[in-house]
C-alpha positions in Angstrom: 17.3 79.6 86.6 16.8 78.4 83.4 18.2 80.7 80.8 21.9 81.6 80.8 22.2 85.2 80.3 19.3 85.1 84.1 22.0 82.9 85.5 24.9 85.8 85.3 22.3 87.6 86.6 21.4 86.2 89.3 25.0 85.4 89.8 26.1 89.5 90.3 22.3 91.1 91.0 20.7 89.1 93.7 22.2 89.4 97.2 24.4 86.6 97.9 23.4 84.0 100.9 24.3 80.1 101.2 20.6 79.9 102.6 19.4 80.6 98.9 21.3 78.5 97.5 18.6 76.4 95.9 15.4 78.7 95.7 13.3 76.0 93.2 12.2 74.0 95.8 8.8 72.2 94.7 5.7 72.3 97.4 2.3 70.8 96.4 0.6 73.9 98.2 0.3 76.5 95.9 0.3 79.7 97.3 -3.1 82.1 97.0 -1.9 84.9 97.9 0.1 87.2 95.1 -0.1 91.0 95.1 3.5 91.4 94.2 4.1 91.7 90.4 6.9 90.0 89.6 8.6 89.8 86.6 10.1 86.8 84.2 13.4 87.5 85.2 14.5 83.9 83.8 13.6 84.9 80.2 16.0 87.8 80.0 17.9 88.1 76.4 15.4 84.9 74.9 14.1 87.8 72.3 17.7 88.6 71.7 19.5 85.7 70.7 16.0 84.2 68.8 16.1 87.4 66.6 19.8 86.5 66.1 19.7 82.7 65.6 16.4 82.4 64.1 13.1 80.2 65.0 14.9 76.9 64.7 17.3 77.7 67.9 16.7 75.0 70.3 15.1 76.2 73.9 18.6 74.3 75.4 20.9 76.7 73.2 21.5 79.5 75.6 21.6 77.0 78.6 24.1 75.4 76.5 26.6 78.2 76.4 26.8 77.5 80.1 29.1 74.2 79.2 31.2 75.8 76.8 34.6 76.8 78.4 36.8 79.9 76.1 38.9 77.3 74.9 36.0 75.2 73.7 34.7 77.9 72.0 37.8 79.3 70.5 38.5 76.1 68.9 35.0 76.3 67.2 35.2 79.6 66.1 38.5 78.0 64.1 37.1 75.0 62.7 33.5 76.3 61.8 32.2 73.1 63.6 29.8 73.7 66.9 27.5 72.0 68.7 25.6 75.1 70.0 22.5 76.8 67.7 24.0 80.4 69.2 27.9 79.4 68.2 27.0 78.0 64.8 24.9 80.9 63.7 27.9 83.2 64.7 30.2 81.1 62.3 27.7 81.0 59.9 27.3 84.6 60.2 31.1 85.5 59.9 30.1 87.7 62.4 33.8 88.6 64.1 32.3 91.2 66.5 29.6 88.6 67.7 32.3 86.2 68.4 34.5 88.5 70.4 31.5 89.0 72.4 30.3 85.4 73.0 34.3 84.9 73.9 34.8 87.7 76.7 30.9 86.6 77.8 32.1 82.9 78.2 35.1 84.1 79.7 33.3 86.2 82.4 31.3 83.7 83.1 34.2 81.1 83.8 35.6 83.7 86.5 32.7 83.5 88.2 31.3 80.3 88.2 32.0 78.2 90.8 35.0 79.9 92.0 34.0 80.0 95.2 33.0 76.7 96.5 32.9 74.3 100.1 35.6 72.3 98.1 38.0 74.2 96.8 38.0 77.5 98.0 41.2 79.4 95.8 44.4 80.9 97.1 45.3 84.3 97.7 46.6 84.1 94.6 44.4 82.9 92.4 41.5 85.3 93.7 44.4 88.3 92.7 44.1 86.2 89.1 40.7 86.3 89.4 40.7 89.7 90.1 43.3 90.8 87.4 41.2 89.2 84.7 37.9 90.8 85.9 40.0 94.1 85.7 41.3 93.6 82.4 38.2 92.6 80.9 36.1 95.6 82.5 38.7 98.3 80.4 38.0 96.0 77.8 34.6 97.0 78.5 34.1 100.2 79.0 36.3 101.0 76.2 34.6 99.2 73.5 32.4 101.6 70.9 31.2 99.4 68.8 27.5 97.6 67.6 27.4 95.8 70.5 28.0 99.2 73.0 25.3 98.1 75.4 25.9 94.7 76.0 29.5 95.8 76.6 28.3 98.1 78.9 26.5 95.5 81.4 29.5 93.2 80.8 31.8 96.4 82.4 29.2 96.9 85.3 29.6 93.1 85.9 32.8 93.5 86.3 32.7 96.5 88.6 30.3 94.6 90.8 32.5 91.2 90.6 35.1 93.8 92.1 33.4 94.8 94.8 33.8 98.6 93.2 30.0 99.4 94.3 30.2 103.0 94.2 31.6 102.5 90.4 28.6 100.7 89.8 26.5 103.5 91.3 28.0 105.9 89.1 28.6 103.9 86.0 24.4 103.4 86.1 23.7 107.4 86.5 26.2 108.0 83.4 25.3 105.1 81.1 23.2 102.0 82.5 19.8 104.4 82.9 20.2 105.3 79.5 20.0 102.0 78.0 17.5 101.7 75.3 17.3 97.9 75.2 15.2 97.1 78.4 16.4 93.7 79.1 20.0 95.0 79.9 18.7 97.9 81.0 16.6 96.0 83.9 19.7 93.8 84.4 21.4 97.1 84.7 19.2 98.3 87.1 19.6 95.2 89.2 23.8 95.3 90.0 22.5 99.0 90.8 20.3 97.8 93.4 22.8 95.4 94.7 25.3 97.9 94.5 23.2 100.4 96.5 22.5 97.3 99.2 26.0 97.2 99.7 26.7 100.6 100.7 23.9 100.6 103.0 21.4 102.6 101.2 18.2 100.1 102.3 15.4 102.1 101.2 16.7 103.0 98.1 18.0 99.2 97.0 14.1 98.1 98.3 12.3 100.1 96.3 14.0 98.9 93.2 13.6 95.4 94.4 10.3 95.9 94.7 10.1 97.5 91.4 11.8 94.6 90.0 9.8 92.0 91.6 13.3 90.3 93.2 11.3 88.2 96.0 14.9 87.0 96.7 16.7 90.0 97.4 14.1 91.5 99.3 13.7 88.2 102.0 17.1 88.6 102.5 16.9 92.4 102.6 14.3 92.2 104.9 14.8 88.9 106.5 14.1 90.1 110.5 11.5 92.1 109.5 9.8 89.1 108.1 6.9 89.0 111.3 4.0 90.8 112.4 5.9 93.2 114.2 8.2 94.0 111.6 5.1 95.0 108.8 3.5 97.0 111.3 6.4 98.8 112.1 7.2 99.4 108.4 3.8 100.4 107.7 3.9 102.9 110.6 6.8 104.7 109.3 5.4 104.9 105.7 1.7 103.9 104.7 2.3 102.7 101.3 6.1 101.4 101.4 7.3 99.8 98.7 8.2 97.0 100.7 4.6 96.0 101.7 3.2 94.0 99.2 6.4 91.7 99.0 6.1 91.9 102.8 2.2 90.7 103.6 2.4 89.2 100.7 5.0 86.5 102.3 3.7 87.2 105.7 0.4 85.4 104.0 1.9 82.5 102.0 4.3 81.8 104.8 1.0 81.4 107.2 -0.3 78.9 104.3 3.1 77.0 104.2 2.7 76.7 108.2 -0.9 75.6 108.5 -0.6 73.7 105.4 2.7 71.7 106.5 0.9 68.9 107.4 1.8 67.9 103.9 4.8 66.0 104.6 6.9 67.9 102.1 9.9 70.1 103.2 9.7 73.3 103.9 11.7 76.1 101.8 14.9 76.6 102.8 13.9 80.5 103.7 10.3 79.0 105.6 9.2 81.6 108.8 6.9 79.7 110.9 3.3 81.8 112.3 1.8 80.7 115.1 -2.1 81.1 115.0 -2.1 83.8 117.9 0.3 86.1 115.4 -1.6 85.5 112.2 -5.2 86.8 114.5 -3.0 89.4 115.3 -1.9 90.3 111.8 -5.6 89.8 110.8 -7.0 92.3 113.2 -4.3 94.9 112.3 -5.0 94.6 108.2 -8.3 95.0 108.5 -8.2 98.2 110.8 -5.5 99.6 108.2 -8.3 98.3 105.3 -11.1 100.2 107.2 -9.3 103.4 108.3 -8.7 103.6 103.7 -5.1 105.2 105.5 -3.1 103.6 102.8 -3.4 103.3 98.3 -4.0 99.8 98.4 -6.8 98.6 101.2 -7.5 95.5 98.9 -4.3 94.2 99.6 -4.8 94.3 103.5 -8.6 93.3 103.3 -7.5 90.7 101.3 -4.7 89.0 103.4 -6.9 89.6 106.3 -9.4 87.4 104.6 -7.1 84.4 103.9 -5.1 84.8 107.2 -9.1 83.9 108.4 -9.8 81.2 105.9 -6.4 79.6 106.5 -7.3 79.7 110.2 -10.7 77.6 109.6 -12.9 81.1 110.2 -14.8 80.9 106.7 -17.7 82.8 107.8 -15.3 86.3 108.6 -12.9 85.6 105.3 -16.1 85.9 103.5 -17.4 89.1 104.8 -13.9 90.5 104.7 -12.9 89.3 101.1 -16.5 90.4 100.1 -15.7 93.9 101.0 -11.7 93.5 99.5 -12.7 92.8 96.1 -14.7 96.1 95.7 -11.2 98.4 98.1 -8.6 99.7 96.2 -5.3 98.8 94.5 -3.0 97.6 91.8 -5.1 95.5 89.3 -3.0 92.6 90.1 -4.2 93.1 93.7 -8.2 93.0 92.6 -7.5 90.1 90.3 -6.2 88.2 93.2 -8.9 89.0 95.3 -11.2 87.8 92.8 -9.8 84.4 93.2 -9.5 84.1 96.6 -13.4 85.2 96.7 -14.3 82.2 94.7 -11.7 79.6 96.8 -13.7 80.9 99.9 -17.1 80.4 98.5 -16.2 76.6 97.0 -14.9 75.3 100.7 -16.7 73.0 102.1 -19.4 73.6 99.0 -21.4 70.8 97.5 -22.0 71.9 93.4 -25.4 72.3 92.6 -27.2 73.0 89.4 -28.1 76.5 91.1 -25.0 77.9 90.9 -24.0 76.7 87.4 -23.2 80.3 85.7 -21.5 81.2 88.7 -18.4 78.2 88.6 -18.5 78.5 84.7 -17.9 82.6 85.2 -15.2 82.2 87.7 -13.2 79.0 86.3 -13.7 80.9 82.5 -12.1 83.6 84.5 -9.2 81.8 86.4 -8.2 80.4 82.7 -8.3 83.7 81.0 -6.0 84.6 83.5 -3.9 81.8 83.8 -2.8 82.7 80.2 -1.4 85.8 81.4 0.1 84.7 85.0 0.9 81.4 86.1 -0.3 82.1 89.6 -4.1 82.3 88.6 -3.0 78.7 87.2 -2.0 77.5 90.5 -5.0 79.3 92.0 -7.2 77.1 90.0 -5.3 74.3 90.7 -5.9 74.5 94.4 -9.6 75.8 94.0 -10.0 72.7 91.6 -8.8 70.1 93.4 -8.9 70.9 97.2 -12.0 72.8 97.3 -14.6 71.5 94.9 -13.2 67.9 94.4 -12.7 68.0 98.2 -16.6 68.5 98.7 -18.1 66.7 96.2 -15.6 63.7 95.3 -17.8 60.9 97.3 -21.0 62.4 96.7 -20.9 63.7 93.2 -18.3 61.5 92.0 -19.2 62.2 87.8 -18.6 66.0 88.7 -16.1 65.7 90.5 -14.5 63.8 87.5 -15.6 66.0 85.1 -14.1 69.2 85.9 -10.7 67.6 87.3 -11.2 66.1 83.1 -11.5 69.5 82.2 -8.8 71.1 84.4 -6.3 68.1 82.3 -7.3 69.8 79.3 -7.1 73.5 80.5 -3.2 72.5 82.0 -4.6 73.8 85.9 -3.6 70.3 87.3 -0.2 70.1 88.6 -0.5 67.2 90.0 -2.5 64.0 88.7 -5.4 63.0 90.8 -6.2 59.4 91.2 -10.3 59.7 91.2 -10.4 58.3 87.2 -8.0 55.8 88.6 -9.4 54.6 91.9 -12.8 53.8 89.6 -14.0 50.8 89.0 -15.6 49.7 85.5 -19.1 50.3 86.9 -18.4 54.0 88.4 -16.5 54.3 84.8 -19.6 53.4 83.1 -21.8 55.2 84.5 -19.5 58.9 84.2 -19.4 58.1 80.7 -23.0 57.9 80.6 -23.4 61.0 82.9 -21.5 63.2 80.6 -21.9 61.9 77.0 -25.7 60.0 77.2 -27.3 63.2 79.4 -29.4 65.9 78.1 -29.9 67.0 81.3 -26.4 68.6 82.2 -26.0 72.1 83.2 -24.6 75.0 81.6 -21.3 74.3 83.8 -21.3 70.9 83.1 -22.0 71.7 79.5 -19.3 74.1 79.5 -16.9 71.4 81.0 -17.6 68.4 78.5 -17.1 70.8 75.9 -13.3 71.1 76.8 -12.9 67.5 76.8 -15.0 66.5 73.8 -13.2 69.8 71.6 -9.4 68.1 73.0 -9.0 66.2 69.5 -6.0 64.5 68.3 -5.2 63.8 72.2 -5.3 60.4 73.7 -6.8 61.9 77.0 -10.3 63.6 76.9 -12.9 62.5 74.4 -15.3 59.5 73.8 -12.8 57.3 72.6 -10.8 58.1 75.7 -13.7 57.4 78.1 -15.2 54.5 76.0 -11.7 53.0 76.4 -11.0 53.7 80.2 -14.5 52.2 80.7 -13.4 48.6 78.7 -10.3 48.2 79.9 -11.4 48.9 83.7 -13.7 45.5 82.5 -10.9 43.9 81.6 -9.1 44.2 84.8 -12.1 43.0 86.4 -12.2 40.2 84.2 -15.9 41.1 83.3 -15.3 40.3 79.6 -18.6 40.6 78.2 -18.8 43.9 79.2 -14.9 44.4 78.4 -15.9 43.0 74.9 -19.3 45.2 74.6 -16.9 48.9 75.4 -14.2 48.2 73.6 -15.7 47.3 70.5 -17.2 50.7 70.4 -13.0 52.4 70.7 -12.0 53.7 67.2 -8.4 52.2 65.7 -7.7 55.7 64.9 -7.6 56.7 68.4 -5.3 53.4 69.7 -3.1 54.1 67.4 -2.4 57.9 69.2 -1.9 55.7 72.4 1.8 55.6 74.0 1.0 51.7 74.7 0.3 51.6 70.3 3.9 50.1 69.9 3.6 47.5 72.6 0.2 46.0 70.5 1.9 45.9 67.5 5.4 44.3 68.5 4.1 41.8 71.5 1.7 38.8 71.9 -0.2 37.7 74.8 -0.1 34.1 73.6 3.9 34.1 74.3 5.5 32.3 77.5 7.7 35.4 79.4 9.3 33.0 81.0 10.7 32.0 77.6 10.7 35.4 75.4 10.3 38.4 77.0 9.4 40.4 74.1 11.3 43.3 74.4 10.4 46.6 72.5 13.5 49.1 72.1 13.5 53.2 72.8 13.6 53.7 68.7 10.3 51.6 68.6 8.5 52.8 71.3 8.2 56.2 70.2 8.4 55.6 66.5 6.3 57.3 64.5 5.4 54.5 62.2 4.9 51.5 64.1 1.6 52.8 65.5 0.4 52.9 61.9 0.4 49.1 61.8 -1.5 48.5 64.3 -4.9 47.5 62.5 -7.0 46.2 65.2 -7.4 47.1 69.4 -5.4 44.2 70.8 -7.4 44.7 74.4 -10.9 44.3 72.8 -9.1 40.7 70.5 -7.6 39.6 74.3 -10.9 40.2 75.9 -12.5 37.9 73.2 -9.9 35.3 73.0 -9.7 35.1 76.8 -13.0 34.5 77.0 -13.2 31.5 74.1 -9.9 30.6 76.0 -11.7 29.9 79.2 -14.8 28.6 77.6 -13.1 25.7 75.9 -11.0 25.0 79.3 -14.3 24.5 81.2 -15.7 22.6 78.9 -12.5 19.8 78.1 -11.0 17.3 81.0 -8.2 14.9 81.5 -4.8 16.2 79.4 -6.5 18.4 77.2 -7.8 20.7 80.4 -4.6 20.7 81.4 -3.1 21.8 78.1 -5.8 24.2 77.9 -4.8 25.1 81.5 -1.6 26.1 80.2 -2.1 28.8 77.1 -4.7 30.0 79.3 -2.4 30.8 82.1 0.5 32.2 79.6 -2.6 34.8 78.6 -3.7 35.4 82.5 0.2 36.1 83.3 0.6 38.2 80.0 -2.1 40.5 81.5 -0.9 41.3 84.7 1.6 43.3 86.3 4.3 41.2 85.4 3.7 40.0 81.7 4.8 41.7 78.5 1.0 42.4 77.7 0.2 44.4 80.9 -1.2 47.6 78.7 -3.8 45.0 78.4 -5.6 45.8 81.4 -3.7 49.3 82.7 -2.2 52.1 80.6 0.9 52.0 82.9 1.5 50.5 85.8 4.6 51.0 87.9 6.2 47.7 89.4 7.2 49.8 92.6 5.1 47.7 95.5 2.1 47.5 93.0 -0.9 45.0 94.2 -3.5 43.8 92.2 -6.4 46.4 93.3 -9.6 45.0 95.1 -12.0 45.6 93.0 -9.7 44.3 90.0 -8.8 40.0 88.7 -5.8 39.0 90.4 -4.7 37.9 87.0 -1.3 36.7 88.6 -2.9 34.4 91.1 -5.0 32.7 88.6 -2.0 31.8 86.6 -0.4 30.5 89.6 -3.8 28.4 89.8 -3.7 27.2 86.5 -0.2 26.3 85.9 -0.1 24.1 89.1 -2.9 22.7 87.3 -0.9 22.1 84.2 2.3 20.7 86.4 0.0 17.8 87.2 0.1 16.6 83.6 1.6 13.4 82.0 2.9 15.5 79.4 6.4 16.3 80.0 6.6 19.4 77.8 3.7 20.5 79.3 4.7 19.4 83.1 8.4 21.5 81.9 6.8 24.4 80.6 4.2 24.8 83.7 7.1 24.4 86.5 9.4 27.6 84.4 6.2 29.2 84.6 6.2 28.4 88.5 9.2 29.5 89.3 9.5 32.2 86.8 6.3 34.1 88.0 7.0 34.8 92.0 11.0 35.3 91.0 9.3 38.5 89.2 8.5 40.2 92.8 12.1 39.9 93.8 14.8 42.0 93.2 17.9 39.7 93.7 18.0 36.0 94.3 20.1 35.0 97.6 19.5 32.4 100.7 16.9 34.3 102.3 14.7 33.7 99.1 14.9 30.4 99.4 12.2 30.7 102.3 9.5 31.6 99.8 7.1 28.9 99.6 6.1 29.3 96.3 10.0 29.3 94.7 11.4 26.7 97.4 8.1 24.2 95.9 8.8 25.2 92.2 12.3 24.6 93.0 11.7 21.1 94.4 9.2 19.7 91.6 11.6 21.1 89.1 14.2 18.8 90.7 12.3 15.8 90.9 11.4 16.2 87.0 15.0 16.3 86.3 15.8 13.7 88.2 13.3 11.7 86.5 12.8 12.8 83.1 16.0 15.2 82.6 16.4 18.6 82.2 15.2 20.8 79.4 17.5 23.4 77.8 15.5 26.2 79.4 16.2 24.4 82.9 19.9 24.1 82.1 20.2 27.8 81.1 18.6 29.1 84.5 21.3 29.8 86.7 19.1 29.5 89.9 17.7 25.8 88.8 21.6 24.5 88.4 22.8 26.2 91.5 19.6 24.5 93.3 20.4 21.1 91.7 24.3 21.3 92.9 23.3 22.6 96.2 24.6 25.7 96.0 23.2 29.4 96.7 23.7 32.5 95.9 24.7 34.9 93.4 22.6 38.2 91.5 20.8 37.5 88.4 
């Protein structure tokens, strides 16, 4: 959970369960299915203590007070010093009732935390401590009257539910807790209660505040066998409109998703309820007979499921009837909204765009953002409807679309996860987007709509002409087309390099360096420094792409020692510009060294050094025989990730290995040579060793 105050809750409300111990888990299939309103649970008190604090408190301040122990804190509140924005603005404050508070908090907090773990589970006597304290701090409690009556009052219920005294808790919310003006305690209030009623086996009561609170968790475990075809019909049978029922098709739904969508790869969650196909029909055929026979408040919410149980199954023709007919049934809004947006994710499968249905997309993706502002689920919606669906059916035939509206989506935050399409281009397919959306009078009002986003997206290194006009040079440059290169970068404003993360690197590195001799390092400070990017006064891709080519010009054209020299600096540029140079923002705006292979449709700049520095090892010239054979061994060494006997084997080390010998045997060793570690322990015969 993320705040602390939602961590105590969750610590006392929510029914306890090693299953659920770790209920974040991440899953790339975002669920479409949502007719259960659930609330933020994990922002509970953020009002509170930024009212208190002030704007400037730090989004880590209340998590914060999770790592403070009593003692900690008690030794703050005496020296005025703290490292928390909630503890300093109490000593600031003076504020000797706020501090009482924040110590008995802390200290309940302590007794529960971890006091029950696989490790070391406590004594008999230390859980009668335990208890003592809980006691003693619950008369504390209940008899406070002061300012701070009502947080004392959820402190005491705490306490009574720590205790195990569930019926106290039952009472102590009919006396006080349901009068509670201040509706975050009150709803954490109304929580224990719910737990409390759980315990004393009063089911329907506990589920219909669960339900009312949105507590997905506490009702799966509530509910856990019922979690099945069987087990909604036989709920629905005894009550039409339970309470239960949208948290229970609602997971019936998702977990039909999570099962037909498992081909994934990715774990389950921990709480995962496989469907086979022949229960989902099943489910299917009884929602829609309970949509049709209108026995129930909310037949959207059965047409609905009934129509993604269908599309999940690969029946596209029936989810579209039914969902046609669910959108216009009724229910909660929630319920409508999400039928809206299941509507449209069945209309885009297996869809190619057209200009045709232009006002329709632009309606429904204007929509899903609207509402994305207001729920996160629409977000993930869109996300899937995006991404699956319309980049699914038009990413190999309409390829500057597809591009287009996954550009937009970036800008609009519906992506969750980046999608390799601008990535996978080459400079031509680059080209020719840029051309598509910026050079086109002929775009549609969707399309329209779409470019709009990105070309509005100012002050942002992604989205925009700069961006694009970029993208499409440097995917030149990494094809080693450098006329082209030269002819799309020239066109990039400074302005917009300098907003680049890779600004730094251009300023504080040079591609006519040897790595194998300086490796150019740029510290944390200067890579996100504000000030550095300032310096930068001209785009060091567009210089390299004009230098390279003079570079190479002048090599073809000279023979005999001079080629070779020229062989040289051209291959310290040519290494400086791959994977594993200092300069490899040159031609990629990141590039991770994890099994990375020169693409290809891209220059293997890293083969063409190797090409041109056995060329340069040839020469008469010791210092430029010396400097080609580092380079030799330097560059494969890169690929490696420790240096022992088995390396030897490679060819292209073992050979550097050996000419670097001979040259020492014949003209000596240089003081690079003598510093290398690996060349010494080859000369004296020895191996091993990590460097």
């Amino acid at each position: 959970m993320k705040k602390f105050l939602a961590v105590l809750l969750l610590l006392t409300a929510l029914i306890s369960s090693k299953s659920y111990a770790c209920i974040a888990e991440q899953t790339i299939n975002f669920y479409m299915y949502k007719v259960l309103d659930t609330k933020a649970s994990a922002h509970l008190f953020d009002d509170f203590w930024r009212a208190y604090v002030g704007p400037e408190m730090s989004e880590y301040a209340i998590d914060g007070l999770l790592l403070i122990d009593p003692e900690e804190l008690k030794q703050s509140f005496e020296t005025g010093e703290a490292n928390n924005d909630i503890v300093r603005a109490v000593i600031a404050k003076k504020d000797k009732a706020m501090q009482d508070y924040l110590l008995d908090l802390i200290t309940y907090h302590c007794l529960n935390s971890n006091f029950y773990n696989a490790w070391e589970y406590p004594s008999e006597d230390e859980i009668a401590a335990r208890r003592a304290k809980l006691t003693q701090l619950r008369t504390k409690a209940e008899g406070y009257n002061g300012a701070l009556k009502e947080r004392y009052n959820l402190m005491a219920m705490r306490c009574m539910f720590q205790l195990e005294k569930y019926a106290d808790v039952e009472k102590f919310w009919t006396s006080t807790g349901s009068k509670t003006s201040d509706k975050d305690i009150r709803q954490t209030m109304l929580s224990l209660f719910a737990g409390a009623l759980y315990r004393q086996k009063k089911m329907e009561s506990a589920l219909q505040i669960f339900a009312q609170l949105g507590d997905i968790q506490s009702l799966k475990f509530c509910l856990n066998d019922k979690r099945n075809y069987q087990g909604i019909k036989e709920i629905y049978e005894k009550d039409h409109d339970n309470t239960s029922l949208p948290f229970m098709i609602q997971d019936y739904v998702n977990m039909t998703q999570e099962t037909l969508d498992g081909e994934s790869g990715l774990p389950h969650p921990s709480d995962f309820y496989e469907v086979k196909n022949s229960e989902a029909k099943q489910f299917a055929d009884f929602a829609n007979k309970v949509a049709d026979t209108k026995a129930t408040n909310a037949p959207c919410m059965w047409k609905t499921a009934a129509a993604m149980i269908h599309y999940l199954l690969g029946d596209y023709a029936a989810a579209q009837k039914e969902i046609a007919a669910a959108v216009n049934l009724g229910g909660t809004q929630l319920m409508k909204d999400n039928a809206r947006a299941i509507q449209f994710l069945v209309y885009t499968k297996n869809r190619k765009y057209t200009a045709a249905e232009a006002t329709k997309y632009m309606t429904e993706i204007k929509w899903l953002q609207s509402m994305a502002d207001k729920e996160s689920h629409f977000s993930r919606a869109a996300q899937r409807i995006i991404y699956q669906n319309i980049q699914g059916a038009n990413k190999e035939s309409n390829k500057n679309f597809t591009l287009l509206i996954v550009s937009a989506a970036d800008m609009l935050h519906l992506n969750y996860f980046s999608d390799n399409i601008l990535y996978d281009m080459t400079g031509a397919e680059t080209e020719s987007f840029y051309n598509y959306a910026f050079n086109n009078k002929k775009l549609d009002v969707f399309e329209k709509y779409l470019l709009n986003i990105i070309q509005t997206s100012k002050g942002r290194t992604f989205g925009g002409k700069d961006f694009y006009l970029d993208q499409v040079g440097t995917k030149y440059l990494s094809e080693h087309n450098l006329a082209k290169a030269e002819q799309w970068l020239s066109k990039v404003s400074i302005d917009f390099m300098r907003k680049k993360g890779i600004a730094p690197f251009m300023v504080l590195r040079n591609y006519n360096v040897e790595p194998w001799y300086n490796a150019q390092e740029v510290t944390y400070q200067q890579e996100f420094s504000d000030e550095i990017p300032g310096r930068l006064n001209e785009n060091q891709r567009l210089k390299f792409a004009k230098d390279l080519a003079l570079a190479e010009t002048q090599y073809n054209n000279a023979s005999g020692e001079k080629r070779m020299e020229l062989a040289y600096n051209l291959a310290v540029m040519c290494i400086q510009a791959s994977q594993h140079g200092n300069c490899w923002y040159l031609t990629h705006d990141g590039w991770s060294l994890y099994g990375v292979e020169t693409r290809s449709n891209e220059f293997d700049y890293e083969k063409r050094t190797m090409e041109l520095l056995q060329e340069a090892s040839e020469s008469k010239d010791n210092e430029v025989k010396s400097n080609a054979l580092f380079g030799l061994l330097w560059i494969p060494r890169q690929s490696l990730s420790h240096w022992n006997e088995e390396e030897f084997k490679n060819k292209e080390i073992n050979s550097a290995l050996e000419q670097i010998a001979v040259f020492i045997e014949n003209v000596g060793s240089t003081d690079a040579m003598e510093n290398c570690d690996v060349i010494m322990d080859y000369i004296r015969g020895q191996v091993g060793g990590d460097y």
